[in-house]
Biotite code that builds the C-alpha atoms (Angstrom):
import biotite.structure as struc

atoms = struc.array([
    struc.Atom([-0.668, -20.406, -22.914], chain_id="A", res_id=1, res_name="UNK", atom_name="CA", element="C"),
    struc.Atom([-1.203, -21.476, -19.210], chain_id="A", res_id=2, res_name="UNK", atom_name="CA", element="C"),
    struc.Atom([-3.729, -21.798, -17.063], chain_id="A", res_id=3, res_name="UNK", atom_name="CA", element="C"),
    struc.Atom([-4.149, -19.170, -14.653], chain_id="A", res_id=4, res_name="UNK", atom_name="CA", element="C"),
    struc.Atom([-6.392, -19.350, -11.889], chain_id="A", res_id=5, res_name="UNK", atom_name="CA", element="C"),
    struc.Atom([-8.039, -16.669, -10.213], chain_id="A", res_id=6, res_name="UNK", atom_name="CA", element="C"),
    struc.Atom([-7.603, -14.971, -6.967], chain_id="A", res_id=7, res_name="UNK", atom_name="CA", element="C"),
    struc.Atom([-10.935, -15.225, -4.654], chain_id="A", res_id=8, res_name="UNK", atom_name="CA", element="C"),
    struc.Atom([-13.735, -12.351, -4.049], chain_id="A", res_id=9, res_name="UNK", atom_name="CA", element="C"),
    struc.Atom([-11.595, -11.856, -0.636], chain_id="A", res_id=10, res_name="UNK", atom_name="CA", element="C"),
    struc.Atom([-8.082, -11.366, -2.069], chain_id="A", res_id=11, res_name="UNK", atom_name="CA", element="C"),
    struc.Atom([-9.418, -9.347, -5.478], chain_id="A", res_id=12, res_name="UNK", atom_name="CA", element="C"),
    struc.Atom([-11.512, -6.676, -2.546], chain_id="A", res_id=13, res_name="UNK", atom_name="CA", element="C"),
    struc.Atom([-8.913, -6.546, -0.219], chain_id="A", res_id=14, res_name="UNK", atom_name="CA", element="C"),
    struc.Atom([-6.497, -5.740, -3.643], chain_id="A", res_id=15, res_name="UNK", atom_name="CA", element="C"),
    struc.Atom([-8.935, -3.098, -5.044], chain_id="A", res_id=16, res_name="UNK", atom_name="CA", element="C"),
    struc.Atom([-10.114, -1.433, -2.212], chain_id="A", res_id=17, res_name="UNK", atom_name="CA", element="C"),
    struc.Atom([-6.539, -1.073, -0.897], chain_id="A", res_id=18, res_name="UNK", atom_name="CA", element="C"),
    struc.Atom([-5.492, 0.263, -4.166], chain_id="A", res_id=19, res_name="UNK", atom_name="CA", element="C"),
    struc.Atom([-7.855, 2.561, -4.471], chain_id="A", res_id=20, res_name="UNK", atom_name="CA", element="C"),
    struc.Atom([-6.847, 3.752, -0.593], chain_id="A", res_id=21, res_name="UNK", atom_name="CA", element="C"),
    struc.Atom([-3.452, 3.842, -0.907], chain_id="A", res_id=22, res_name="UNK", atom_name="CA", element="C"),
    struc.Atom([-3.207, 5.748, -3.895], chain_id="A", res_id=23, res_name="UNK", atom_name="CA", element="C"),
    struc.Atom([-5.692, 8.645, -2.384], chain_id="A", res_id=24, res_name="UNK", atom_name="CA", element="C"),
    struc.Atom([-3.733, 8.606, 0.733], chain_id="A", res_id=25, res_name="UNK", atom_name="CA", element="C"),
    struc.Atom([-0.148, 9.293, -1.332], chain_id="A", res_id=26, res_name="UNK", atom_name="CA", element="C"),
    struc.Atom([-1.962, 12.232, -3.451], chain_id="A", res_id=27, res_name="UNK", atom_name="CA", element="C"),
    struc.Atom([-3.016, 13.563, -0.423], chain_id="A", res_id=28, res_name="UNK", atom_name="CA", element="C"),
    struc.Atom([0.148, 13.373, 1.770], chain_id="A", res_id=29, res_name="UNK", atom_name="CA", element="C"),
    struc.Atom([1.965, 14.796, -1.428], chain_id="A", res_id=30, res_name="UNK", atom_name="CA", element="C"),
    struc.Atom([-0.416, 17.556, -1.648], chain_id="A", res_id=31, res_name="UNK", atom_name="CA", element="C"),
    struc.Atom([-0.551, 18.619, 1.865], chain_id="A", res_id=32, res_name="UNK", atom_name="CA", element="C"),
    struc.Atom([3.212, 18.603, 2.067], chain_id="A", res_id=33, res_name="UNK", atom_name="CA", element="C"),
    struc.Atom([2.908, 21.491, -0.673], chain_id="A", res_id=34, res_name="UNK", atom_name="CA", element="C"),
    struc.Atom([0.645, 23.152, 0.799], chain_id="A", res_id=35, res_name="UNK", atom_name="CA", element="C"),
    struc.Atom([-0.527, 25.279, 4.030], chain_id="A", res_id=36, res_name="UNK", atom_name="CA", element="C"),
    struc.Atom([-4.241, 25.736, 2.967], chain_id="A", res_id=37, res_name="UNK", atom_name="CA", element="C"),
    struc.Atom([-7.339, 26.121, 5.648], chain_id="A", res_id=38, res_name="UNK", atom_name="CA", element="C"),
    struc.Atom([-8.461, 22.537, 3.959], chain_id="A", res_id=39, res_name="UNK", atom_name="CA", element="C"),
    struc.Atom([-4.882, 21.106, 5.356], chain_id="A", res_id=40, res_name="UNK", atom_name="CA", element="C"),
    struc.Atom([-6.220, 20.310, 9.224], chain_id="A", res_id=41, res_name="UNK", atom_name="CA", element="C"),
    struc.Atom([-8.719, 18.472, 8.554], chain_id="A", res_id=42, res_name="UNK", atom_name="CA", element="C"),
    struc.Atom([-6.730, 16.854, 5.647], chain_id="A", res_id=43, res_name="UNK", atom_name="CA", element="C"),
    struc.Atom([-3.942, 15.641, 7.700], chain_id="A", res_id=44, res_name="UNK", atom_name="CA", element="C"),
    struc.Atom([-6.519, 14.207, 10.948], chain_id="A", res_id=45, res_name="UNK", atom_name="CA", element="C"),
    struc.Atom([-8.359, 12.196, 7.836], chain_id="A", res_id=46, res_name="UNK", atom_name="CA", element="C"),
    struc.Atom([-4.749, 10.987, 6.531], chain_id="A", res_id=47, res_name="UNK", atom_name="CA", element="C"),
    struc.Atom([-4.401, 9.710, 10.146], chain_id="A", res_id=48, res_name="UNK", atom_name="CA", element="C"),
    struc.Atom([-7.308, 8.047, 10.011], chain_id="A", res_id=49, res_name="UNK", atom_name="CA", element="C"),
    struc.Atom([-7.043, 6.298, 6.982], chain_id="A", res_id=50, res_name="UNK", atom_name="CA", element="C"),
    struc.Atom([-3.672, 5.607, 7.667], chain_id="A", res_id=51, res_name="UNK", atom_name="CA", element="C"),
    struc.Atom([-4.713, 2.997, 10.737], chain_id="A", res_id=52, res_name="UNK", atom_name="CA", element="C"),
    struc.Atom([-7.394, 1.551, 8.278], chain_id="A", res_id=53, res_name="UNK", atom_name="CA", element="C"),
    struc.Atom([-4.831, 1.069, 5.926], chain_id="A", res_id=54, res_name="UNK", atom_name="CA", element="C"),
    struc.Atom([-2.186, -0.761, 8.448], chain_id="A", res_id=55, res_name="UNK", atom_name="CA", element="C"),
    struc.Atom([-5.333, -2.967, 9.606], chain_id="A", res_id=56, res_name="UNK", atom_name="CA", element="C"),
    struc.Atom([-6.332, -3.936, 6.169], chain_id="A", res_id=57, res_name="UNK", atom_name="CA", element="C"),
    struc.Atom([-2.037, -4.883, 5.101], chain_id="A", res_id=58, res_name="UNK", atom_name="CA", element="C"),
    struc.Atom([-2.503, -6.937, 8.309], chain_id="A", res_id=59, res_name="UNK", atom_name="CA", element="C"),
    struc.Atom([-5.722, -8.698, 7.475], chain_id="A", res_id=60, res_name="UNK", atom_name="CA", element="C"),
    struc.Atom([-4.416, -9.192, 3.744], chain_id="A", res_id=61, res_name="UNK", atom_name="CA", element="C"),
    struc.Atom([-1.223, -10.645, 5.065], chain_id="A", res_id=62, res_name="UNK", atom_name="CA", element="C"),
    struc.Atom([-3.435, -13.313, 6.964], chain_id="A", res_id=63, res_name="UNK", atom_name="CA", element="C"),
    struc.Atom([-5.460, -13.560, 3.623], chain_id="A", res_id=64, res_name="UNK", atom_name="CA", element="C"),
    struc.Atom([-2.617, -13.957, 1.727], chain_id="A", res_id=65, res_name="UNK", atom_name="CA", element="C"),
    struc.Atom([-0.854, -16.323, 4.255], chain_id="A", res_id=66, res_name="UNK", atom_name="CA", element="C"),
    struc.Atom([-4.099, -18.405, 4.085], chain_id="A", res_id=67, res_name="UNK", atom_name="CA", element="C"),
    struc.Atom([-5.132, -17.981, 0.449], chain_id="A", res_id=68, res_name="UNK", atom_name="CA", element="C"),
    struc.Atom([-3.719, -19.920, -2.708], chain_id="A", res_id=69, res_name="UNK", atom_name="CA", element="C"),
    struc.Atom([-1.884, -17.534, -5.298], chain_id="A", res_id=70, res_name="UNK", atom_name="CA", element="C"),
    struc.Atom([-2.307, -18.535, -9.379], chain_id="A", res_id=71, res_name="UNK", atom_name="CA", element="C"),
    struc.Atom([0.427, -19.197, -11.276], chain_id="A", res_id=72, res_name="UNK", atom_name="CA", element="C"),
    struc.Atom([2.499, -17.266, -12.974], chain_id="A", res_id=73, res_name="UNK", atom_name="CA", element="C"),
    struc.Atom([1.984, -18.088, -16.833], chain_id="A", res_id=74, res_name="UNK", atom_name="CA", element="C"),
    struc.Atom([5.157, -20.957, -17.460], chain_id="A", res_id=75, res_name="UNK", atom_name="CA", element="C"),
    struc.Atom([6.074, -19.064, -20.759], chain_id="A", res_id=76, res_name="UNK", atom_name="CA", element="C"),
    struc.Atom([7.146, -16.140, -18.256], chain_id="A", res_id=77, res_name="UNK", atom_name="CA", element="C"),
    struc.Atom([11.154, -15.594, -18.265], chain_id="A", res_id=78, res_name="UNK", atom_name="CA", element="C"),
    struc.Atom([12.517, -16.365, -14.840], chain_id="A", res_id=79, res_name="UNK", atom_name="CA", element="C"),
    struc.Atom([13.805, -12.246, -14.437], chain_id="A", res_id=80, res_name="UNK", atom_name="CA", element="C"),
    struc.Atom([10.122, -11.326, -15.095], chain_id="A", res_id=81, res_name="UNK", atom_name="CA", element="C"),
    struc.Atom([8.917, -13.790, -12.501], chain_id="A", res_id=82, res_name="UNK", atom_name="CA", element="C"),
    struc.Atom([11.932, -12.313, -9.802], chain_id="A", res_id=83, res_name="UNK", atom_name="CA", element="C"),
    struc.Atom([10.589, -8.449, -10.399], chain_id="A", res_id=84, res_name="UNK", atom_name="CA", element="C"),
    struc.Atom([7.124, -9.260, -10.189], chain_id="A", res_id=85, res_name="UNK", atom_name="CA", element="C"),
    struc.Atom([8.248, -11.164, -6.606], chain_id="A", res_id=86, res_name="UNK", atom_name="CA", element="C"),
    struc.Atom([10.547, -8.432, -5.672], chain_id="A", res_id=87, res_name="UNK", atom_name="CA", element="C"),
    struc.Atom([8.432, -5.857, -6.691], chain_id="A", res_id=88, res_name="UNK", atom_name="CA", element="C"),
    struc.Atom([5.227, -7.765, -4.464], chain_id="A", res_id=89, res_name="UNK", atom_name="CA", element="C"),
    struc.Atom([7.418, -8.229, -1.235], chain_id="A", res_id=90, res_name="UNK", atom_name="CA", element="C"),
    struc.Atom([8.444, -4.369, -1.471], chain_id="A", res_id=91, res_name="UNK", atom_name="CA", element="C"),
    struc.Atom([4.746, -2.915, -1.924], chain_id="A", res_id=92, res_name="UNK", atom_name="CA", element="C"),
    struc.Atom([3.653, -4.850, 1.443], chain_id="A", res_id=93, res_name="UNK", atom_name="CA", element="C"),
    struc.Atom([7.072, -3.594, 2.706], chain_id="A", res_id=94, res_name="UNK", atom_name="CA", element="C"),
    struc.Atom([5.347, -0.235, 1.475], chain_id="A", res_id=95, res_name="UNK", atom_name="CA", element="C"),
    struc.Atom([2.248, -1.047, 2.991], chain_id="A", res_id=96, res_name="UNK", atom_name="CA", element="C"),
    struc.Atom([3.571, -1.716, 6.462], chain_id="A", res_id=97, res_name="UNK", atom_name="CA", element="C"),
    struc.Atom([6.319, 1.116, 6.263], chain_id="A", res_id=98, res_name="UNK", atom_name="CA", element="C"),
    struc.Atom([4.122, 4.105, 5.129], chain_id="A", res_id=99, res_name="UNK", atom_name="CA", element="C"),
    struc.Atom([1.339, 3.647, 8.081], chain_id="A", res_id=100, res_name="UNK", atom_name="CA", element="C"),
    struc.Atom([3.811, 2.662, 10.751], chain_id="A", res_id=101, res_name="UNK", atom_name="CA", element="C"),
    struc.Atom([6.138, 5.515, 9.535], chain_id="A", res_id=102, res_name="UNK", atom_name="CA", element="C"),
    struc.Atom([3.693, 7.812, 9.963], chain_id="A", res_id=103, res_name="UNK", atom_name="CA", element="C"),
    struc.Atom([2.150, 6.802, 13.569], chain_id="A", res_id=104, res_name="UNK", atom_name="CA", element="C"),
    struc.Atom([5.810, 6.944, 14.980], chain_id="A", res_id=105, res_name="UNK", atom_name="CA", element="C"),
    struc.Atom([6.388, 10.350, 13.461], chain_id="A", res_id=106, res_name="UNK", atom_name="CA", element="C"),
    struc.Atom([3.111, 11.603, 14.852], chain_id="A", res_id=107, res_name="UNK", atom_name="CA", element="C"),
    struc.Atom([4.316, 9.825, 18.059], chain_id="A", res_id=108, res_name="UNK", atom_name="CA", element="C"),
    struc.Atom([7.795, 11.650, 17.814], chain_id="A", res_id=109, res_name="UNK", atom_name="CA", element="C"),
    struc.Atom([6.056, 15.066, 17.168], chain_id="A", res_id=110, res_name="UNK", atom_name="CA", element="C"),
    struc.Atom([4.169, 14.776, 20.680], chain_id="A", res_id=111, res_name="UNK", atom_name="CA", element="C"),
    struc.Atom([0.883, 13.851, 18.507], chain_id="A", res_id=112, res_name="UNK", atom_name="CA", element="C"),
    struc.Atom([-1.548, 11.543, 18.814], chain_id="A", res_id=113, res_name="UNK", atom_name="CA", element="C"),
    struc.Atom([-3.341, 9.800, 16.481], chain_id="A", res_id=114, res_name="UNK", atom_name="CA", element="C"),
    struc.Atom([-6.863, 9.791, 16.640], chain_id="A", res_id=115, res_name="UNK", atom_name="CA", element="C"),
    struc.Atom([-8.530, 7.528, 14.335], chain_id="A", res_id=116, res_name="UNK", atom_name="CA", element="C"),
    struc.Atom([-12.193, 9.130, 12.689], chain_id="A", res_id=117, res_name="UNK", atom_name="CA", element="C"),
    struc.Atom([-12.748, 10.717, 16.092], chain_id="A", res_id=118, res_name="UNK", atom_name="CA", element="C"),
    struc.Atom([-13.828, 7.366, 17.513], chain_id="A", res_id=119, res_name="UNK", atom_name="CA", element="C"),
    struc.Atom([-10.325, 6.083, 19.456], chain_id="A", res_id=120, res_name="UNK", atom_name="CA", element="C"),
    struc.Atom([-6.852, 7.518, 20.146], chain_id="A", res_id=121, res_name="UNK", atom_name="CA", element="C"),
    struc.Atom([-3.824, 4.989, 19.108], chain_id="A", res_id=122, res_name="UNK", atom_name="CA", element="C"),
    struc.Atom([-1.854, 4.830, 21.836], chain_id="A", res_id=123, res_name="UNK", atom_name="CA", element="C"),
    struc.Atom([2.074, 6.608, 21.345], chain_id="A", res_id=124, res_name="UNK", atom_name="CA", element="C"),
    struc.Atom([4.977, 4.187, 20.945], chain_id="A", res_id=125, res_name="UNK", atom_name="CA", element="C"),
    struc.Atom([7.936, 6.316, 21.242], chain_id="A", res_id=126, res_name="UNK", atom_name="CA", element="C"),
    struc.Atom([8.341, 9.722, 23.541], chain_id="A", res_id=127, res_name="UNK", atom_name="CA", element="C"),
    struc.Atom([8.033, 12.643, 21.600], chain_id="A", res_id=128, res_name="UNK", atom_name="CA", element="C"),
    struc.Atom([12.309, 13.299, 20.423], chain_id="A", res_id=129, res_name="UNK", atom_name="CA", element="C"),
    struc.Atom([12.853, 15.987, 17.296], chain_id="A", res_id=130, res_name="UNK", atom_name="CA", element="C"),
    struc.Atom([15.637, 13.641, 16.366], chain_id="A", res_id=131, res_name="UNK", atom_name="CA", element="C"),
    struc.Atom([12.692, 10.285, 15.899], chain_id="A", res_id=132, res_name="UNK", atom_name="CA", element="C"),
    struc.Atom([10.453, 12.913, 14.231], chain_id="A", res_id=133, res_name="UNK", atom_name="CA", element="C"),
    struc.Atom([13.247, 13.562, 11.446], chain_id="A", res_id=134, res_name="UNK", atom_name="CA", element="C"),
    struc.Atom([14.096, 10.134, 10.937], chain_id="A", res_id=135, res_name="UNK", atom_name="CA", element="C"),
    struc.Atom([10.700, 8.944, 10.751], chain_id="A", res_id=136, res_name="UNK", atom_name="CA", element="C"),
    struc.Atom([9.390, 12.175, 8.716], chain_id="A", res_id=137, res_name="UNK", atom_name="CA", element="C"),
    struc.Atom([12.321, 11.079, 6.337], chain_id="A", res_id=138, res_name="UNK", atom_name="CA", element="C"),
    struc.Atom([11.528, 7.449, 6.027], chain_id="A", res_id=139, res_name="UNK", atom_name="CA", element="C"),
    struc.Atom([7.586, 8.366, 5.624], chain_id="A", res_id=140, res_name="UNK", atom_name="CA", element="C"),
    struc.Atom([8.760, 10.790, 2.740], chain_id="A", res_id=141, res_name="UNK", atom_name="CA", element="C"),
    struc.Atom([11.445, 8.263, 0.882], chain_id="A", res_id=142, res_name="UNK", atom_name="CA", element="C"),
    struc.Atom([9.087, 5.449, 2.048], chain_id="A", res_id=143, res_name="UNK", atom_name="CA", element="C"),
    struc.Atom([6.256, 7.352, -0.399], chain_id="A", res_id=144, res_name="UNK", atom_name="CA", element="C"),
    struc.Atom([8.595, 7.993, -3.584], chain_id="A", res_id=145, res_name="UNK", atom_name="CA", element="C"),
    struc.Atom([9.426, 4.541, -3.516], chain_id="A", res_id=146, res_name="UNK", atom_name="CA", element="C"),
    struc.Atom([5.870, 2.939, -2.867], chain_id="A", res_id=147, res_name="UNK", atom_name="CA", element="C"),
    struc.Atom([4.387, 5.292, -5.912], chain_id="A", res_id=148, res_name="UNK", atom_name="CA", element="C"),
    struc.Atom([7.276, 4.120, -8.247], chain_id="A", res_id=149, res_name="UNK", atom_name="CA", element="C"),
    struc.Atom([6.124, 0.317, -7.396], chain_id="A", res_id=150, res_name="UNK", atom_name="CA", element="C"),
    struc.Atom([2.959, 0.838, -7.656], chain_id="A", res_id=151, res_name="UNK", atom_name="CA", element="C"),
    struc.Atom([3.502, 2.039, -10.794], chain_id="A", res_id=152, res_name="UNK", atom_name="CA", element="C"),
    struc.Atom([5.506, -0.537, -11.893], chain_id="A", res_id=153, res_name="UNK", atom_name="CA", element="C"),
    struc.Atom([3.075, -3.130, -10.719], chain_id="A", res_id=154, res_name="UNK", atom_name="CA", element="C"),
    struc.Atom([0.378, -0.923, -12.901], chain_id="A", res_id=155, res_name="UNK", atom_name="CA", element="C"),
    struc.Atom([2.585, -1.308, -15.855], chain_id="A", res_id=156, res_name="UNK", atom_name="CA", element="C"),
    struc.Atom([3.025, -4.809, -15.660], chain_id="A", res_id=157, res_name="UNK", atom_name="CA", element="C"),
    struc.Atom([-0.349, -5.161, -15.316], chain_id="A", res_id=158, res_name="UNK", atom_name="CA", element="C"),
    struc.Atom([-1.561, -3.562, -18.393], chain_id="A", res_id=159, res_name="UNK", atom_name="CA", element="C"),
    struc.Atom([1.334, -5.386, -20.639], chain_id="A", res_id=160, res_name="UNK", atom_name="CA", element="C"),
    struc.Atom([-0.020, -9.108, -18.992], chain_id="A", res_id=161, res_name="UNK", atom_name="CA", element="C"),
    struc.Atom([-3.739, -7.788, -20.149], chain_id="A", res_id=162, res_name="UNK", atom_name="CA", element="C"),
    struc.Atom([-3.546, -5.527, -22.863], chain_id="A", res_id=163, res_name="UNK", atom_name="CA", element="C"),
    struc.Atom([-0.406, -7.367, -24.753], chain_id="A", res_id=164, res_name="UNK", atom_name="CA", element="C"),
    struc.Atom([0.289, -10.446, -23.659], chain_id="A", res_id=165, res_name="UNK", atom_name="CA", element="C"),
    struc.Atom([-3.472, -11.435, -22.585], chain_id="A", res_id=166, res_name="UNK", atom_name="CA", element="C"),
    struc.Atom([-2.391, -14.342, -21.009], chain_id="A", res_id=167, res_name="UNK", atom_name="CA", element="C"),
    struc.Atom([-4.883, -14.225, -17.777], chain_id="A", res_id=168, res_name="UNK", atom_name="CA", element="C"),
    struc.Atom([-2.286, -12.790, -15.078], chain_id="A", res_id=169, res_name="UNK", atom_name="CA", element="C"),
    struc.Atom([-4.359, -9.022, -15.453], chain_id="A", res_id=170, res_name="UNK", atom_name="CA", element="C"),
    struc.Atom([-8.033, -10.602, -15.323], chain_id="A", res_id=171, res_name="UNK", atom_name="CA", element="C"),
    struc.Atom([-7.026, -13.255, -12.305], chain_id="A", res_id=172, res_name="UNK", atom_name="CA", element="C"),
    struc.Atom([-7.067, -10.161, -10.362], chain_id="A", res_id=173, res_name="UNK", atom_name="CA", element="C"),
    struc.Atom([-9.934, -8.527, -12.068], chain_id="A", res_id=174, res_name="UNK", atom_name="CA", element="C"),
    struc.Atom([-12.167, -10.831, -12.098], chain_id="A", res_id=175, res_name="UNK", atom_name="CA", element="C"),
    struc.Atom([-11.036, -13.972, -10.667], chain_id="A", res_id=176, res_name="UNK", atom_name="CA", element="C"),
    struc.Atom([-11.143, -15.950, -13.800], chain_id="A", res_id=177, res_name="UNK", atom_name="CA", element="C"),
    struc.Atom([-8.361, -16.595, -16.843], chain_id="A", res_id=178, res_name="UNK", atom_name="CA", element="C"),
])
């Protein structure tokens, strides 16, 4: 069995509470797509909103990350489990940046703006063009499949580390220690 050390308090919040973020916002967008309720207004101006707090936070965890030490996969781990778990990593920050971005140029496209909890407008970064608000629309939408399919993945390979294997990779992220 290896040693696996821990990720630090910064790395393990940044992880949890953009878990926990990310997976609200994706029940929400999938909800309000199916769905022209009174509640759907308000829903979509919050989904905004937490959509720029989202692209901040992938940005400071990319600096965290880029300035952070990683553990160690445990050595026993077959080299195809180590390339999904790095291919499967690389595409949910893909995810991360695609979904937020996505959705600020489609907004942008539509001849919206983004207003962010009522406290500052993003500014637009293409004109508004139907054509741009397809594409992006599209890639928002195929963008979302994908990111809840790795995320799911990434769920499943967590359990099997902690609940099967138990060799440390689960609780490095949990709590910081083997």
């Amino acid at each position: 069995m290896s040693v696996t050390k821990g990720y630090s308090a910064v790395s393990r919040t940044l992880h949890w509470t953009m878990a926990l973020l990310l997976i609200s916002m994706l029940f929400l967008g999938l909800s309000m797509v199916q769905s022209l309720a009174v509640w759907q207004v308000e829903a979509v101006a919050l989904h905004k909103s937490f959509g720029f707090l989202a692209l901040v936070l992938v940005i400071i965890r990319l600096i965290n990350k880029a300035l952070s030490t990683k553990p160690e996969l445990p050595n026993e781990l077959p080299a195809i489990q180590r390339l999904a778990a790095s291919v499967i990593h690389c595409g949910l920050y893909i995810a991360m940046l695609l979904m937020p971005l996505s959705g600020w140029l489609m907004q942008n496209a539509d001849g919206r703006v983004v207003h962010v909890f009522g406290l500052f407008t993003v500014p637009n970064l293409v004109e508004a063009d139907i054509k741009y608000f397809a594409l992006f629309r599209e890639l928002h939408g195929i963008t979302a499949w994908l990111f809840l399919a790795m995320i799911f993945m990434h769920i499943s390979a967590a359990l099997y580390h902690g609940l099967i294997k138990q060799d440390g990779v689960m609780s490095a992220m949990l709590t910081g220690k083997k």
